[in-house]
Steps between C-alpha positions, in 0.01 A plus 500: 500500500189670671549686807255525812459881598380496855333885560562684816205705677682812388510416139119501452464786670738702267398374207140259480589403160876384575360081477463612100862622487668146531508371142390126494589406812308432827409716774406390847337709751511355859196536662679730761483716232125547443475490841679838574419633197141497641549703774615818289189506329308750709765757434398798297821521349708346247573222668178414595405562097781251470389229707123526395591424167716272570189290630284567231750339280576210703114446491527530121683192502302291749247519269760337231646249636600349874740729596671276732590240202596827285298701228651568161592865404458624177868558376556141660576384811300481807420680845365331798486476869687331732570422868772357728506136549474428886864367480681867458328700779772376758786476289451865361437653857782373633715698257374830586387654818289769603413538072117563361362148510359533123841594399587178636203321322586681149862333498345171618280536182808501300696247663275269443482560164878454481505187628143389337556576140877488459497526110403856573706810617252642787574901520412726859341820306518755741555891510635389934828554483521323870273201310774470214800459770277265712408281188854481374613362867281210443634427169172694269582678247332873535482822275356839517177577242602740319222584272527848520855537586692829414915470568531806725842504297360479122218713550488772182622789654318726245815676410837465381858658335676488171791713363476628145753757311439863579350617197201248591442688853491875262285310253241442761586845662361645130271326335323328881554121335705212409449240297684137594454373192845497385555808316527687813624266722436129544237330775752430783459592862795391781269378772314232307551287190175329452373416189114537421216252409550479084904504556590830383725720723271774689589537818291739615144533681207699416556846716874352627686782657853559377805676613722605203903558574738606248706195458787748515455578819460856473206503770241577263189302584140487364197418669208291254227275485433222229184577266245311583382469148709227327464139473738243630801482334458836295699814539489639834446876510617670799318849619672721698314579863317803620724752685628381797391786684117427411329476843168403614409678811882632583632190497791452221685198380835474726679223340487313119232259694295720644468687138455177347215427712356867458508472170252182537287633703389790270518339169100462472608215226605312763208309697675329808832533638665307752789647714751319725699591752624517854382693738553870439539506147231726475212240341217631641588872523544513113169281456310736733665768338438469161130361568458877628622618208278296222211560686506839639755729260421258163158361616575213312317261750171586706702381854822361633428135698708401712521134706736294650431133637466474861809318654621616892925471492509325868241401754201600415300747722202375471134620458438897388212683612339749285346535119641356246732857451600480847591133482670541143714809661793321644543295169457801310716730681821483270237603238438822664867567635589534080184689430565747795866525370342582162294759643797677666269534813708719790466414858260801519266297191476176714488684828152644335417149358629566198522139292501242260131420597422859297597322164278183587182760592567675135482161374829526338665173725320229559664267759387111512588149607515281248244258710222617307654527176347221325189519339571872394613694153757789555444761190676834461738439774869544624526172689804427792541171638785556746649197708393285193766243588289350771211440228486154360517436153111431439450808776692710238302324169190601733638886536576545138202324351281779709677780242207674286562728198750817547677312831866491549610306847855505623613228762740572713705300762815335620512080397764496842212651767246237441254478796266262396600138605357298229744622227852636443756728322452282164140377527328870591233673268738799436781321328295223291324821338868638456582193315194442288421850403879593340445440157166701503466798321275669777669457815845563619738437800734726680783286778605798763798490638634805715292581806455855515297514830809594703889433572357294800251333313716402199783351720253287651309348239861435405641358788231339694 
């Protein structure tokens, strides 16, 4: 039986292409719809991108069809307009008081369509969670989109453990490899049992971190990370990591996560990496950190970049006065608190204006919003996109697509401090990259856990 999808305002604006992501059923969008839709299109931001092109395809098929009676779609099915019949104004108001009057009209929409076309299921799309509980009072049936839709729970956490005998754990210790390919060991890991693509048993990522323990339980342990040269379903080699004591700018590696993610950062085979945490974990410092490094110490890259969206946690304050530095400062300021830390600037250094704004005038940091990203090509860079959980996933396709020749980019961020209202914990920009990058042999992820900020710190992000 065909279904009737009825799209929420919130929908389109997420996604403009969600009416193609139905199957062969129809989509209605009330008129309510393209009515609010129209007054985010003066924004210069993605929204506004949104709900511009939402129009331009809605015009598209005006020029098909009538969209009122419905204009086919190419995999099948058919999207048009429609509007509430006179007869459901009163009886929907009367549910619901003080409620936005469009979200009134929406679920009048499909109500009517309910009643009107019976042989049908009619389904509330909406990403209005206060929408879905309203809907399902009046007897609608109402789901999330989830096009882009992470489980905060099954995200790849980039790492994992597995015992093996002993002998395996000096093997690696001597010759600085492994092979899972039976006559060492066979492929199994304890924290996952998937199977690959073709079938065959490799249970391993591209660049995978592992933690070795002697199945004996002797305490031995060994720190590695899956080559990145094999195909699926091959035999996994596993390289031992760098020293845990390498450091980039002082800082060192102070738990198996942190070296993990170390180890990432200055692998120069390894083009973006993506590190997740809470806050405290010590994300950006070993970013910053190890930016400093390749381009100052190696020179690998021509300048460390570094951006973050801007979100204010709270009410915001308003208008900034200034240039665009001076306007950018407050956003920017956790930037320079890890640079300055980097520096080891005294009291006496800042007291004589000692700073991080002495790296930007050598041209060695180069601090940005990502508003004027697009449109540009990023060679010979170390690129940082910190707070990337508050991107959107075509924000972060945007982001990476600006990545020229000799680039790496690291995104940072927490999928639990999400400021930006128009997405969540499992439809951000941070962890759909997560999930569609972890079988690529360039890119890697690191999940911190342990906050290292403070005692203080760490029992909070804990227990609050």
């Amino acid at each position: 039986m065909s279904k009737n999808f009825i799209l929420d305002t919130n929908v389109l604006l997420h996604d403009p292409l969600a009416y193609s992501k139905f199957g062969d059923n129809d989509v209605i969008i009330p008129i309510y719809v393209v009515e609010e839709i129209d007054s985010f299109k003066r924004e210069l931001t993605e929204r506004g991108r949104n709900a511009r092109e939402i129009g331009r395809i809605l015009d598209r098929f005006r020029q098909r069809g009538n969209l009122g009676e419905g204009v086919d779609l190419e995999h099948g099915g058919t999207v048009r307009v429609a509007f509430m019949p006179d007869k459901w104004a009163e009886k929907v108001d009367s549910k619901f008081l003080h409620t936005e009057k469009k979200d009134n009209f929406i679920l009048a929409v499909a109500l009517e369509l309910q009643e009107s076309e019976p042989d049908k299921e009619s389904i509330l799309i909406t990403k209005d969670t206060n929408l879905r509980v309203r809907a399902d009072v009046l007897g609608l049936d109402a789901e999330n989109y989830e096009e882009h839709d992470v489980s905060i729970q099954e995200l790849y956490p980039g790492s994992c453990e597995t015992t093996v005998p002993a002998r395996l754990i000096n093997k690696l210790h001597s010759d600085g490899r492994l092979m899972f390919d039976g006559s060492d060991y066979p492929p199994v890991r304890s924290s996952d049992a998937d199977q690959s693509p073709g079938g065959q048993m490799s249970r391993y990522y591209p660049n995978e971190f592992v933690l070795l323990r002697d199945e004996e339980g002797s305490g031995q342990t060994f720190l590695a990370r899956v080559a990145s040269d094999y195909e699926r379903g091959e035999p996994v080699r596993l390289e031992p990591l760098g020293s845990l004591k390498a450091n980039a700018w002082g800082i060192e590696p102070r738990n198996k996560e942190q070296a993990f993610a170390m180890d990432a950062l200055l692998n120069d085979e390894i083009d973006l990496v993506t590190l997740v945490g809470k806050a405290g974990t010590g994300k950006t410092l070993l970013s910053i950190a190890a930016g400093l490094r390749k381009v100052t110490d190696e020179q690998k890259f021509q300048k460390l970049v570094v951006s973050r969206p801007i979100f204010p946690m709270g009410k915001d304050i308003g208008y900034l006065p200034g240039t665009l530095e001076e306007k950018l400062a407050p956003w920017m300021q956790p930037i320079f608190d890890n640079v300055e830390y980097l520096m080891g600037l005294s009291r006496a250094d800042k007291r004589a204006g000692r700073g991080a704004d002495e790296l930007q005038d050598m041209g060695i940091i180069e601090v940005e919003p990502l508003t004027y990203i697009r449109g540009r090509s990023l060679p010979d860079q170390f690129m940082i996109v910190d707070e990337a959980q508050n991107l959107t996933p075509h924000e972060v396709k945007t982001v990476l697509t600006r990545v020229g020749e000799n680039t790496k980019i690291v995104l940072t961020g927490d999928p639990y401090q999400i400021d930006n209202p128009y997405i969540d914990s499992e439809s951000n920009g941070l962890t759909h990259v997560v999930e569609r990058f972890r079988g690529e042999a360039s890119a890697a992820t690191v999940t911190l856990f342990e906050g290292e900020r403070s005692r203080l710190a760490e029992l909070a992000a804990n227990l609050l």
